[in-house]
Each structure stands twice: as structure tokens, then as C-alpha cells.
N, C-alpha and C positions, 0 to 999 in steps of 0.2 A: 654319348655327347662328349666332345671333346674338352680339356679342360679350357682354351683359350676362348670358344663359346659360350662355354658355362659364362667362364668371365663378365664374357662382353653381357648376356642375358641378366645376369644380377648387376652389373652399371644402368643398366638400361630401366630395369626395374627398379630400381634402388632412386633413378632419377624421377621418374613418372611419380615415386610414392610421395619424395620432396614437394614435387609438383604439386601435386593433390592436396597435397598436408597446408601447403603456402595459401593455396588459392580455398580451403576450407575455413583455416584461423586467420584471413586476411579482415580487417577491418574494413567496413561499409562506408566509404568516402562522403561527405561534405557533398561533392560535383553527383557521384552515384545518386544518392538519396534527393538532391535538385531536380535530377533526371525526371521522377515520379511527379505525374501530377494527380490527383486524389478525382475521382467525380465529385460533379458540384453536385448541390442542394437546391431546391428553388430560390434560394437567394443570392447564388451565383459563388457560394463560399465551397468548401471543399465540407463532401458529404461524409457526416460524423453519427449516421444511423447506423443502428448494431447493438450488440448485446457482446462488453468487452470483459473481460477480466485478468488481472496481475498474475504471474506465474513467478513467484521469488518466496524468499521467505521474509519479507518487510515485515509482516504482520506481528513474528516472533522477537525481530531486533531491527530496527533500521540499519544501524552499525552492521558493519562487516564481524563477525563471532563465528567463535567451534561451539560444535555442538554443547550442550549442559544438560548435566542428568535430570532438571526438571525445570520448571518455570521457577518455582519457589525454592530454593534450597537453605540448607544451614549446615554448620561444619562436622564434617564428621571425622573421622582418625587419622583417614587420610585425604582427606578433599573434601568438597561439599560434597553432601548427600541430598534425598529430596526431602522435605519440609511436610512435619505430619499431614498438613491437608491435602497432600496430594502423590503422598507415600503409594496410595491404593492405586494411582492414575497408570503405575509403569511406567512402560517406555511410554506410553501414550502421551503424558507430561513432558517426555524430553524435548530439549530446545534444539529443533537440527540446524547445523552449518548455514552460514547464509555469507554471500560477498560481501553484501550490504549497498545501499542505494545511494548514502550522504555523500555528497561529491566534496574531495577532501578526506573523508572516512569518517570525519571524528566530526559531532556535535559540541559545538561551543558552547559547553554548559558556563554561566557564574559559577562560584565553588558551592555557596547554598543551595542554590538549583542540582546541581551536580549531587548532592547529598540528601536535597526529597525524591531524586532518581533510584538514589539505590536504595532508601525507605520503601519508595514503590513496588521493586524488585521483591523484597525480602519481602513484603507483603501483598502478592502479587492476587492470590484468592480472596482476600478482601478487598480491595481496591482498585484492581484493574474492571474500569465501567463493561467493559464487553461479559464478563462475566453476568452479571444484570443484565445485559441486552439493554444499556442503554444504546441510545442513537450513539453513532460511530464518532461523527464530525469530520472536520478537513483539514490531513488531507485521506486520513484512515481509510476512511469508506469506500477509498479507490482499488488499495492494493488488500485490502480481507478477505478468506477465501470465500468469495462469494462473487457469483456476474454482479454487472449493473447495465441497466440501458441508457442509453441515448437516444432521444425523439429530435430529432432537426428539422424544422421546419423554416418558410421564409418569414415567419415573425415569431418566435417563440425557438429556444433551447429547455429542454427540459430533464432531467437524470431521475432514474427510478434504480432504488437498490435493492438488493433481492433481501440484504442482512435486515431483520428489522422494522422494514416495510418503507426506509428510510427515503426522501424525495429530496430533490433542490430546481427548483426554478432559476434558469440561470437571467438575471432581468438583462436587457439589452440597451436598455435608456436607464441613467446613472439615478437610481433611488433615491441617493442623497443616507445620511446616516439612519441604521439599523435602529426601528423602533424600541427594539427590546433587542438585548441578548439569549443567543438560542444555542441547541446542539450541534447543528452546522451553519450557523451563520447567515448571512445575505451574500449572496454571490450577485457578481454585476459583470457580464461578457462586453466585451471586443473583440475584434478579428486586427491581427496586427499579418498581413500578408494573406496566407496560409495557415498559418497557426491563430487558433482562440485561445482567447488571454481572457482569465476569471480572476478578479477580484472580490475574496470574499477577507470580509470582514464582521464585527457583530458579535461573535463567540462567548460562550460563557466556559469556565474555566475547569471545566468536567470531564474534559472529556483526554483520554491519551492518543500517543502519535502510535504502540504497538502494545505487546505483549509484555516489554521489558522496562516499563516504567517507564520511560522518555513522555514528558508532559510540556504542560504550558499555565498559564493564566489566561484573563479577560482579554491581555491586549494583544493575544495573538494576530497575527495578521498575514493570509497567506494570499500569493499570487500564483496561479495554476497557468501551465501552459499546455495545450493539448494540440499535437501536427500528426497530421495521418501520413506518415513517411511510405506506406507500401499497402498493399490492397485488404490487406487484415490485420495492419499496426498500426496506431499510435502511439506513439512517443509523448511521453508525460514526464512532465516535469514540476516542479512546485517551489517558493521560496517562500521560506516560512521567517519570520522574526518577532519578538517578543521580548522588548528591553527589559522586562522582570525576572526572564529567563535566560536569554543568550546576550553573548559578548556582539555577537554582531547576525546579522540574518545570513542562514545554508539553506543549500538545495538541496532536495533526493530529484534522481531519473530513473525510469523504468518505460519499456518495452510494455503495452498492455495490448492483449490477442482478443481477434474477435470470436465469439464462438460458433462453430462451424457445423456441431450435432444437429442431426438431422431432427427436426423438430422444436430447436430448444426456445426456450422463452423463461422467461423468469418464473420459479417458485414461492410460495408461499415460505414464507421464515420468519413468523410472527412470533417471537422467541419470548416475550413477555410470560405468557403463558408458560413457559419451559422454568421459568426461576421463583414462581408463584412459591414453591413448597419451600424453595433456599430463602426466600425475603420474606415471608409470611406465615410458614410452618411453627414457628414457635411461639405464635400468638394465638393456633387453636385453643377451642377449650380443654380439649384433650390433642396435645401433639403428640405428632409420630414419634417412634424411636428415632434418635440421630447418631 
């Protein structure tokens, strides 16, 4: 092969891989994602049946974060270390890398809120609710690693989660205020286009937004947006606000995929049973070692 061919062969190649690389990490356009129209539903909305779940790490920090050697940690000679209860866990405790979802990056904590966050953190085996299995809440129960379904029908929304056994009825005609305060709330749907707009409100003040302490109180108040941008996406979106806790109301966005396994359908995950021995062990008459 001559050298002036060679040349020309690596320009030519060198171009094609530019090519490739542009048209791989190019962003999915506004007008592109319009392009899609979703199938309808019997009620003529765009069909949001499926068994979807998050692929991120939301669950461990909403925030964008590097990885950390544990959930819980405390200082050690030279950095945090992991935090006796969960020293034994390994790597299995480590917090891995996430981008993070809050648009903006950063949650607009108050300074006191900002400081039962990192309480939270520091005690993150006793207080983080998922440990208990209790109910997740909203917007948690979206992006935890677990499916959840979607029933759409022309008079009824419904969401079944696999964590928990957890349910929400999404009502369609406005409820009017939340009888009681619950684990996730009263949710109240509209269709604003293509996209279903949930309104939930109601909340009791228990429950966290992930793994890394990020919480709320009673007067949480979140707005969910749900658009099926391509034939096994939804695009989710949430704005959360809570004058007890934030300076002003943020978003998180996430990508949620349907799932494709041949067979799949939601499991059993009745995890109450799995923490019996952690919440009740020490009130035998005779307890276990611990």
C-alpha cells in the first residue's frame, strides 16, 4: 500500500468515525421526540400500559455524587470510612457514582433542613424508612430498583409497585382535599396534551426522596409528569415543593424503560416479613444473638 493511500484510507476513516461518534452522542431534538405519536388507550390518550422501571442511581442520591465507601460512614485517618453497622456490608454498602436527576444539580435545601439531611446521612441504618420496608411515597417509588405497572384503562389509571406491595389509584375527577395523610398520598390525574399530569398531595412526613437522607415534611406537595416519548419510554418528570424544607420548588427528570423479558410481570416483595427479626427480635422472650 502506498504511503499517499494509506493517507487518504486513515482521512477517510478518521472521518466516518467523527461521523459515527456526532450522530451517536447527538442529542434527541424537541421537533425528533414531536415526530412520535404514542398508541392511544381506549380513551383516546396515549397508551401508558407496561411494566416500567428507572435505570439510574436516584435511589442512592438524587444529587449528581462520586461514588462513597458506604451509605453510612464516619471519619477515619484519612477520609470517611464505613460506619460500624454496616462495616460487614463491603462493597455491597458502597454508594456508586450517579449524574444525578435535580435539574440545576443542587436541591434547595433551608440551612436547618440542609442539616437533618446530613443527620439523615450519618444515620442512615436507622432511619432511612426503606430499611423497614416501609411504603416508599412520591416520588421514590418510581425510580427504586424495582418495576412497577401501569393499568390504563378508559375510566380508571391505576399503578401497582412490585416494592412493598405498594398501590396508587390515580383518581380522574378532582377528590377535593386528602381525608387523612398517608405514605403516598392522594394522586388526582389530567392529560395536559400527550403528557399525564398527577397531582398528589396528602403526605405524611415519613417517608425519604433516596438512600442519602434527602427528605420532606407534611406539606410536601408533588406534580408528576408522565409522556411516552418513543415506543418503550417514558419520560418522567416530578416538581417537588415544600416550604418547611426548600427555598423554592425543583424538578428531577428521568428516562423510565418498559420491560421487555420475556414473561415478566411483577413479583412478590412483601418485605415486611424480611425486617420482623430487625424491629421485633429484641422483644423475644428469649432473643437471638445480635
Amino acid at each position: 500500500m502506498s504511503p499517499a493511500f494509506r493517507s487518504l484510507l486513515t482521512a477517510a476513516s478518521g472521518a466516518a468515525l467523527t461521523a459515527f461518534v456526532s450522530l451517536a452522542v447527538a442529542p434527541v431534538s424537541g421537533q425528533q421526540l414531536a415526530r412520535y405519536r404514542a398508541p392511544r388507550a381506549a380513551d383516546g390518550h396515549p397508551d401508558l400500559n407496561g411494566i416500567w422501571q428507572s435505570l439510574n442511581e436516584a435511589n442512592w442520591d438524587l444529587e449528581m455524587h462520586m461514588a462513597r465507601p458506604a451509605l453510612q460512614t464516619r471519619p477515619g485517618p484519612y477520609g470517611p470510612v464505613p460506619a460500624p453497622p454496616v462495616l460487614a456490608m463491603g462493597a455491597v454498602a458502597a454508594v456508586p457514582p450517579g449524574m444525578g436527576v435535580v435539574e440545576g444539580g443542587e436541591i434547595p435545601y433551608r440551612p436547618e433542613a440542609l442539616a437533618q439531611r446530613n443527620t439523615n446521612r450519618e444515620n442512615w441504618s436507622q432511619l432511612d424508612p426503606e430499611v423497614k420496608c416501609y411504603l416508599p411515597g412520591v416520588p421514590r417509588a418510581t425510580y427504586m430498583p424495582h418495576p412497577f405497572q401501569i393499568f390504563h384503562s378508559n375510566k380508571a389509571i391505576f399503578f401497582a409497585y412490585q416494592y412493598a406491595g405498594a398501590v396508587r389509584n390515580i383518581y380522574l375527577t378532582d377528590p377535593g382535599p386528602a381525608p387523612v395523610d398517608s405514605w403516598m398520598g392522594q394522586s388526582f390525574g389530567t392529560w395536559e396534551g400527550d403528557t399525564l399530569v398527577v397531582d398528589v398531595t396528602g403526605f405524611n412526613a415519613d417517608t425519604w426522596f433516596d438512600r442519602a437522607g434527602n427528605h420532606h415534611t407534611e406539606k410536601l406537595h408533588v406534580v408528576e409528569r408522565y409522556t411516552r416519548t418513543a415506543p418503550d419510554v417514558l419520560t418522567y418528570e416530578a416538581t417537588i415543593e415544600d416550604p418547611n424544607v426548600f427555598t423554592r420548588p425543583w424538578t428531577i427528570s428521568m428516562p423510565l424503560y418498559r420491560r421487555l423479558d420475556k414473561g415478566v410481570q411483577l413479583m412478590d416483595f412483601k418485605c415486611v416479613e424480611f425486617v420482623e427479626e430487625l424491629m421485633y427480635g429484641p422483644f423475644r422472650k428469649t432473643p437471638l444473638p445480635r
